[in-house]
C-alpha positions in Angstrom: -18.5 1.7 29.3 -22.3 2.0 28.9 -24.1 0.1 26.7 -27.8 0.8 25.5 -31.0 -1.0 24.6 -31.7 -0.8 21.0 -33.4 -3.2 18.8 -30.3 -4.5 17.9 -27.3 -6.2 19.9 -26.4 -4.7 23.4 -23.1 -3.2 22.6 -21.2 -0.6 24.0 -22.4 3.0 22.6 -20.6 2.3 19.3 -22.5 2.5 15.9 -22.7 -0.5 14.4 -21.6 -0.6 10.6 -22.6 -3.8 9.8 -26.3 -5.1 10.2 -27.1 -6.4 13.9 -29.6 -8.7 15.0 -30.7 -8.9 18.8 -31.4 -13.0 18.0 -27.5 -13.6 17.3 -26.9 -12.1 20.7 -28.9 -14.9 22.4 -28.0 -17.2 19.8 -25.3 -19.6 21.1 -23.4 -19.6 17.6 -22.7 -22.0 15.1 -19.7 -24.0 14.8 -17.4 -24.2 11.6 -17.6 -26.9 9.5 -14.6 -27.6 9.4 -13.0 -28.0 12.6 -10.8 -30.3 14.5 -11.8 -31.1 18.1 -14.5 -28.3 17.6 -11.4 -25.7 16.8 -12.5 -24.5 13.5 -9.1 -24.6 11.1 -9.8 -21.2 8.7 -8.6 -18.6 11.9 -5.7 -21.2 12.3 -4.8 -21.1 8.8 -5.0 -17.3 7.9 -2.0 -16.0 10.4 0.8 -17.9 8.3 -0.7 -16.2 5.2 -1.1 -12.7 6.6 1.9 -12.2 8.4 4.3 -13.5 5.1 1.7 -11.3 2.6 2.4 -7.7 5.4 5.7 -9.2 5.4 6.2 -9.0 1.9 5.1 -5.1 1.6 7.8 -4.5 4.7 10.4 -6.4 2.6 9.6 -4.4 -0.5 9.6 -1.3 1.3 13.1 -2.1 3.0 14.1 -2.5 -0.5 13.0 0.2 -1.4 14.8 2.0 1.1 18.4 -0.2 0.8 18.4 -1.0 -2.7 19.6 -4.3 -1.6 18.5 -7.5 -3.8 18.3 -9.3 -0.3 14.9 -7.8 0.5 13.5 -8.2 -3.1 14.0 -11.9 -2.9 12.7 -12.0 0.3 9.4 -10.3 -1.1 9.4 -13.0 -3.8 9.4 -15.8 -1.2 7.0 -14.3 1.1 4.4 -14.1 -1.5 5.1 -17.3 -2.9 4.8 -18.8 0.9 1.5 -16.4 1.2 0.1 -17.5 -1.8 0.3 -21.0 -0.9 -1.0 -20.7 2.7 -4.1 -18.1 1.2 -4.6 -20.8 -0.7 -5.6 -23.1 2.2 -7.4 -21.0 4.5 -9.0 -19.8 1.5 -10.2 -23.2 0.7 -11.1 -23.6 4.5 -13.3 -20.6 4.4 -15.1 -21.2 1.3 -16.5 -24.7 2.9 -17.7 -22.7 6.0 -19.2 -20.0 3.4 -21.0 -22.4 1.0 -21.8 -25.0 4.3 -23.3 -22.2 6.9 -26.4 -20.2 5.4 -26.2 -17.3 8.0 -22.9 -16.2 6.7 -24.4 -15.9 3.4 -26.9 -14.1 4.8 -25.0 -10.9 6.0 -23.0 -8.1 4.2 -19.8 -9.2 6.2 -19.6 -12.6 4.8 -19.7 -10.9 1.4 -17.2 -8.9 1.9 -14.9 -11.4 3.9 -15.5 -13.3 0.4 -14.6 -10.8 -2.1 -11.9 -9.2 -0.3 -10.1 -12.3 0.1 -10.6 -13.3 -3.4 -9.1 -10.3 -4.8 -6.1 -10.3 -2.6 -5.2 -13.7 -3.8 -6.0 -12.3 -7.6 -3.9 -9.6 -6.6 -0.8 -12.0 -4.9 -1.2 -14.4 -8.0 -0.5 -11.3 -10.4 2.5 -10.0 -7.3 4.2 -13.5 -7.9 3.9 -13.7 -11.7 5.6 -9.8 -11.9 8.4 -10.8 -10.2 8.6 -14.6 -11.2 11.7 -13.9 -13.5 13.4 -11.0 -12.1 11.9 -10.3 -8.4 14.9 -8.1 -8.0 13.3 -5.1 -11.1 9.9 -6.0 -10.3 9.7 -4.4 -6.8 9.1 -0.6 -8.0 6.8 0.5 -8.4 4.2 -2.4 -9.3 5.3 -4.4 -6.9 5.3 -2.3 -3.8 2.2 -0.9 -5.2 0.3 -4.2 -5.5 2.1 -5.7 -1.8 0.2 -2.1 0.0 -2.8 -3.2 -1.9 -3.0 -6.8 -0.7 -2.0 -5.9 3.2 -4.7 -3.2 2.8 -7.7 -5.3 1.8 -6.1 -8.0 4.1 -6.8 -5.7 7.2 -10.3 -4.9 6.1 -11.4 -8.5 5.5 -10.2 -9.3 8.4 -12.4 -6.8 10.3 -15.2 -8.6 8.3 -14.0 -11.4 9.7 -14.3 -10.4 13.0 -17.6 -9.4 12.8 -18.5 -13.0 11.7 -17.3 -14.7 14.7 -18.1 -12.0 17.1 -20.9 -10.3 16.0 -22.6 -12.7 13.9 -21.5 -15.9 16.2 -20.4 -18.4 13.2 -17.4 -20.5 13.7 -17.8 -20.4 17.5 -18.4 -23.4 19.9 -22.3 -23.6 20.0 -25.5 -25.8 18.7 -27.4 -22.7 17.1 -29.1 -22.9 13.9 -26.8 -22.7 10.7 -29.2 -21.0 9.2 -30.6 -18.4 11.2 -31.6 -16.2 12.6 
């Protein structure tokens, strides 16, 4: 694939959404600040939460589907289990947010943020609907708030990705924290 000089990253001829700076290219990256071994524990952490939250809208929809209470508790579960695990790469994030200046610096880790924050909001209130009766709470609000979560799940996670590889934070490096 071709890739072009511009006064931005060399990437392939693919235009950029996100801002782009030709430093962070040469930039060796910044490691997380909280890391074991130099493995930074936040991209550890998020899979458990991710997979039971999607989870939960594929139980709900099989529900849906079945009208078997099977799948509803399931649902319940899964967002209880997500919950608690987006609770702790959550945490895990938040340290590398308030700890690394350059991902306050750009839109993604913004969005990363806020996205992330409202899908937990948005789990918290998923749990509480079907904390006495996860069986009637499924449809619609329930389905309905599950496709919600997995949705802004998938785009902070592409904000994510742009941290690590675009931006170069929580990679194995000794580049500035703050810059450039």
């Amino acid at each position: 694939m071709d890739t072009q000089e511009r006064n931005s990253t060399p990437y392939p001829n693919i235009p950029a959404f996100l801002e782009s700076d030709d430093r962070e290219f040469r930039d060796p990256g910044v490691p997380s600040t909280v890391a074991v071994a130099g493995h930074p524990i936040h991209p550890i952490l998020v899979q458990f939460p991710i997979a039971f939250l999607v989870g939960a809208l594929l139980t709900d929809a099989v529900f849906w589907f079945t009208d078997d209470s099977f799948w509803a508790r399931g649902s319940f579960w899964l967002i209880a289990a997500g919950l608690v695990g987006g609770v702790a790469a959550a945490l895990t994030g938040l340290m590398d947010f308030l700890r690394i200046g350059r991902v306050r610096k750009r839109t993604a880790g913004w969005a990363h943020l806020i996205l992330n924050v409202s899908a937990l909001v948005l789990t918290i209130i998923n749990l509480v609907l079907r904390w006495n009766n996860p069986i009637s709470a499924v449809l619609p609000w329930g389905l309905v708030i599950s496709v919600l979560v997995a949705t802004l799940l998938g785009i902070s996670g592409w904000y994510g990705g742009e941290l690590v590889y675009r931006h170069k934070i929580s990679v194995i490096g000794n580049g500035n924290p703050n810059q450039p």
